[in-house]
C-alpha positions, -999 to +999 in steps of 0.1 A: -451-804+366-464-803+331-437-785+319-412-811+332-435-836+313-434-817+281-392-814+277-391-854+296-374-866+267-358-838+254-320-836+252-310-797+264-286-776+250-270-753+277-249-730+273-210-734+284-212-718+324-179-693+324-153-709+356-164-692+390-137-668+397-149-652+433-144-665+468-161-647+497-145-659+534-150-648+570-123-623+575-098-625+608-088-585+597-104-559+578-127-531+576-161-525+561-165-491+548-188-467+566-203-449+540-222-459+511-201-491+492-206-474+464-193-440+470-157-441+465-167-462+428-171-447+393-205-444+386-222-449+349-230-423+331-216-398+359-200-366+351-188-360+391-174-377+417-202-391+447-207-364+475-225-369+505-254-339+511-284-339+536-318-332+529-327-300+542-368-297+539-395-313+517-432-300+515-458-325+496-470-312+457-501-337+455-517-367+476-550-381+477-570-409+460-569-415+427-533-389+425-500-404+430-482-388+462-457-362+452-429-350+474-408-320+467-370-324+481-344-299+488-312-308+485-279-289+499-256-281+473-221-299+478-191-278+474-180-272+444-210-287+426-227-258+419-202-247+397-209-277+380-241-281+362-267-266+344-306-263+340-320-300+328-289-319+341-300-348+368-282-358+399-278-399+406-288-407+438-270-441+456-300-461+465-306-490+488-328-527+483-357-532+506-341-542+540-371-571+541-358-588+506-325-587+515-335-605+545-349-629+524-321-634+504-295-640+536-323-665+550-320-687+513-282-687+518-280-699+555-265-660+559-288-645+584-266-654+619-233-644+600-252-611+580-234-584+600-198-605+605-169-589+577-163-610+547-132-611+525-144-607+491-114-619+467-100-639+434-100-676+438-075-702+435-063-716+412-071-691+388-093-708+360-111-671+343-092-653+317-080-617+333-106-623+364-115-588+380-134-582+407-164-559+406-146-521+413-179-516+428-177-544+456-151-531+483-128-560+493-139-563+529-180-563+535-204-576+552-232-601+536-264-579+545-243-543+537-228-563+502-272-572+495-282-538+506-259-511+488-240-531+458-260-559+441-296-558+421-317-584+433-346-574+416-331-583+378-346-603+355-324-635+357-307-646+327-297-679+313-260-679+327-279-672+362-304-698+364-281-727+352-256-714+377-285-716+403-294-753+392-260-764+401-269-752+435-305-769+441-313-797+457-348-807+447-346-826+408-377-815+398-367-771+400-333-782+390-344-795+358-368-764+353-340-743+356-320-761+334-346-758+308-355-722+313-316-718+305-314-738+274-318-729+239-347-753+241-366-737+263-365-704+253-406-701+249-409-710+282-382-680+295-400-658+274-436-668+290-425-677+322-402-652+333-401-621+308-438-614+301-449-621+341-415-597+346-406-622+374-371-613+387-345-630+407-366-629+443-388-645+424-374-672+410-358-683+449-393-683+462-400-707+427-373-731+431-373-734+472-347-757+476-319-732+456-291-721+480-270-703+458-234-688+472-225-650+485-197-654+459-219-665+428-243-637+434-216-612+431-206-628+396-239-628+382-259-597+395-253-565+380-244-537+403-275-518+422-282-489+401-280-451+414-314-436+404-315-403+380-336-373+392-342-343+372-331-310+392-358-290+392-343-258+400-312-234+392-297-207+406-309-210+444-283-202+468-269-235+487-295-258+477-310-276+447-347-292+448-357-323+429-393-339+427-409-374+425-438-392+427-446-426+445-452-456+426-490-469+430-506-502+420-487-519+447-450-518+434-430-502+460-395-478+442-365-487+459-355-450+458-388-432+463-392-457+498-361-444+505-367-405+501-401-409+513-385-430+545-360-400+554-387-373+555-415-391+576-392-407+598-362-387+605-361-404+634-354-441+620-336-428+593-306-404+585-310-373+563-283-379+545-279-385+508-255-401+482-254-375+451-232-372+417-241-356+382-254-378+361-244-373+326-274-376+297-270-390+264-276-370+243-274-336+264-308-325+277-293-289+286-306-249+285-273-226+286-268-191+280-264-201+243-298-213+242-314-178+258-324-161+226-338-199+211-374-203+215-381-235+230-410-260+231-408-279+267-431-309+268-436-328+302-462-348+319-466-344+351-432-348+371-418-349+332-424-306+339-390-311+366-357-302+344-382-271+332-383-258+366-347-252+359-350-240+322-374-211+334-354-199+370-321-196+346-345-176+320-352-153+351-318-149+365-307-144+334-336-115+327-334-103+363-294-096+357-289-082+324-323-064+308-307-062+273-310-100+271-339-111+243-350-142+257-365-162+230-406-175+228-410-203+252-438-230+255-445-256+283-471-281+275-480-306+309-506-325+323-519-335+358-554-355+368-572-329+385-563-295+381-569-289+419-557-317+432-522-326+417-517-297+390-479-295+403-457-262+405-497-246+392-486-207+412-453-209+402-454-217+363-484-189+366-453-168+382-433-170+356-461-158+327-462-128+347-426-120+348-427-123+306-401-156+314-428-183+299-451-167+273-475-200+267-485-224+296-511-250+287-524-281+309-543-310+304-562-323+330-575-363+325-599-363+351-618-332+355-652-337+340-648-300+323-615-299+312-609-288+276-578-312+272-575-348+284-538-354+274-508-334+258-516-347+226-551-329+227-531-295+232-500-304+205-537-312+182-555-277+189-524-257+188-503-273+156-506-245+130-489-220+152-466-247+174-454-265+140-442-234+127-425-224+161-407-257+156-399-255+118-383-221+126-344-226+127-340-205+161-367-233+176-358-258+205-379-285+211-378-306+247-400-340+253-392-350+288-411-378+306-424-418+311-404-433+278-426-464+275-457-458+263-463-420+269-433-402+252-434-421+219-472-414+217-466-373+221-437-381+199-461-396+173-487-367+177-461-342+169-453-360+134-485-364+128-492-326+130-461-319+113-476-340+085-509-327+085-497-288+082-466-289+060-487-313+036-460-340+038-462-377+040-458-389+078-427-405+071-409-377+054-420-357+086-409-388+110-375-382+091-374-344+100-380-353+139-353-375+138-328-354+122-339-328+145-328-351+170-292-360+153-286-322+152-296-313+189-326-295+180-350-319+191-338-337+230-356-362+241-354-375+283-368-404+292-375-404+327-369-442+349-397-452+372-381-463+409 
């Protein structure tokens, strides 16, 4: 390896490896939960406990080449959760890893005959950790392929403290010594080229160091927790059930979550229609409450980035529908789709909604269509910025940006100063300051969406 010929003579600083503190044993006694391992633990950012729903019907928004397929889920409301939230909050959904990497992963650690036997997951002795704790979200009896499946990421970019754990635990020289200097302070070019720019994660890096057998017990110290997934409700008000949409990855990449989803409504058979829910708290807030009626509000939102809207405008008509002395404020919605009639999601519905006096502006940009007057959102935010700048300067004005937080968000993001700039004859940066004070004050909220 050239790389191993490049460091050959160079002394490596590591840094100091914190004492191994779990065990994991074949248990005589013991039961494995039955439900998801995660249900019954705290969950980040959630604002409810875990309920178990079922998915009640779906219907498909868009499919076809050159769209990404887009499924439209209904969800049964769990008791008492209805009471519970409000238009633009997201639910977390308990997800599982792809049963053919976790496969993987039990082959590399000689695990695959005992996968299914019950393991005692516990302290070990003696004691050599500082206040040891074991992860609340490990249960204390599991099985390896259940432990793989439902509580540990195996898709996470490895760190330092992981791959010089894993070099203790490889037999051939040559990857041990890689590791060790893809963990040192030395090496630090390499980790950056090697590992973060080709966004190679842990799978990866067993199938590039082939003779690493790493322990069930040092995975559980080292890889974070699987991740629920957030999802948008796109809906409010519907008696029993709530609806949420999402659209499949494409290039290749497969979403843990959206194989999931997509697996439960193709193949009921295979697979149970049941799902793992709680209420998943933003930061900051991205809510629309009775408060908020009489605001006018700008809603911004690519594609599925349109879903927490969904909510904004059904609560808008409730709200018009049961009290007509209500004076709903001016509302907006700017989104985008490729083709207009091919994946221009919720199109009859939205229309709905101008005809009931609910949404008084609707614009989309369409990419792909040959005709289309606007390409992107930031063609519309360009053509409309006298009158939408003032709607936003106006002190009764709400704006939303909901969607990919990459590249896409800070780009409409960067439109929308540049307009303010342009029609209030300011410097950008004075108007970059506005933006974010908008944000500091709750007058601006900003969402940005997660890819699974």
């Amino acid at each position: 390896m050239n790389v191993l010929e490049q460091f050959k003579a160079t002394a490596l600083t590591l840094p100091k490896q914190p004492a191994h503190f779990i065990e994991t044993n074949l248990a005589d006694s013991g039961e494995v939960p039955h439900e998801h391992l995660q249900s019954t633990s705290r969950q980040p950012f959630g604002s409810s406990c875990v309920y178990k729903s079922s998915i009640l019907h779906y219907r498909v928004l868009a499919e076809g080449d050159d769209v990404k397929t887009v499924y439209e889920v209904a969800i049964k409301i769990p008791p008492n959760m209805g009471e519970e939230y409000f238009p633009g909050d997201a639910i977390g959904i308990l997800t599982y890893n792809l049963p053919s990497e976790v496969d993987y992963v039990l082959d590399r650690l000689h695990l695959l005959e005992s996968a299914n036997k019950t393991y005692e997951v516990k302290l070990a002795k003696p004691i050599k950790k500082k206040n040891p704790e074991l992860p609340h979200y490990v249960p204390k009896y599991v099985t390896p392929r259940r432990l793989l499946l439902e509580c540990l990421d195996i898709r996470i970019t490895p760190r330092k403290a992981l791959l010089q754990a894993m070099a203790g635990y490889t037999g051939d020289e040559c990857e041990k010594r890689l590791l060790e200097i893809l963990a040192s302070k030395e090496g630090s070019n390499l980790y950056n080229e090697l590992i973060l720019k080709n966004e190679m994660n842990f799978l990866h890096m067993l199938k590039y160091v082939a003779s690493c057998r790493p322990p069930l017990a040092l995975l559980i110290e080292h890889l974070p927790r699987l991740q629920a997934r957030p999802y948008s409700i796109a809906s409010y008000g519907r008696e029993n059930q709530m609806r949420i949409a999402f659209a499949m990855l494409n290039d290749g990449k497969v979403g843990l979550t959206t194989h999931m989803l997509e697996s439960k409504l193709l193949h009921p058979s295979k697979w149970d229609k049941y799902l793992y829910i709680y209420l998943r708290q933003l930061k900051p807030v991205f809510h629309y409450r009775e408060e908020d009626l009489e605001k006018n509000i700008v809603m911004i939102g690519p594609g599925t980035g349109m879903s927490p809207y969904l909510g904004f405008l059904e609560y808008r008509k409730g709200a018009k529908a049961s009290n007509r002395k209500v004076k709903l404020g001016t509302a907006w919605l700017i989104t985008s789709c490729r083709y207009r009639n091919r994946n221009y999601l919720y199109e009859e519905e939205l229309k709905q909604h101008v005809r009931d006096g609910v949404l008084d502006q609707l614009h989309v940009a369409s990419s792909r269509d040959a005709d289309s007057q606007y390409k992107f959102v930031q063609e519309v935010i360009e053509d409309h910025k006298e009158e939408l700048i003032d709607l936003l300067l106006d002190d009764g004005t709400k704006l939303y940006l909901c969607g990919e937080g990459r590249t896409m968000l800070p780009r409409i993001q960067d439109t929308i100063v540049t307009c303010m700039s342009k029609v209030k004859g300011i410097p950008k940066t004075e108007a970059a300051d506005l933006l974010a004070e908008y944000r500091k004050t709750g007058k601006y909220l900003y969402y940005s969406m997660i890819r699974y």
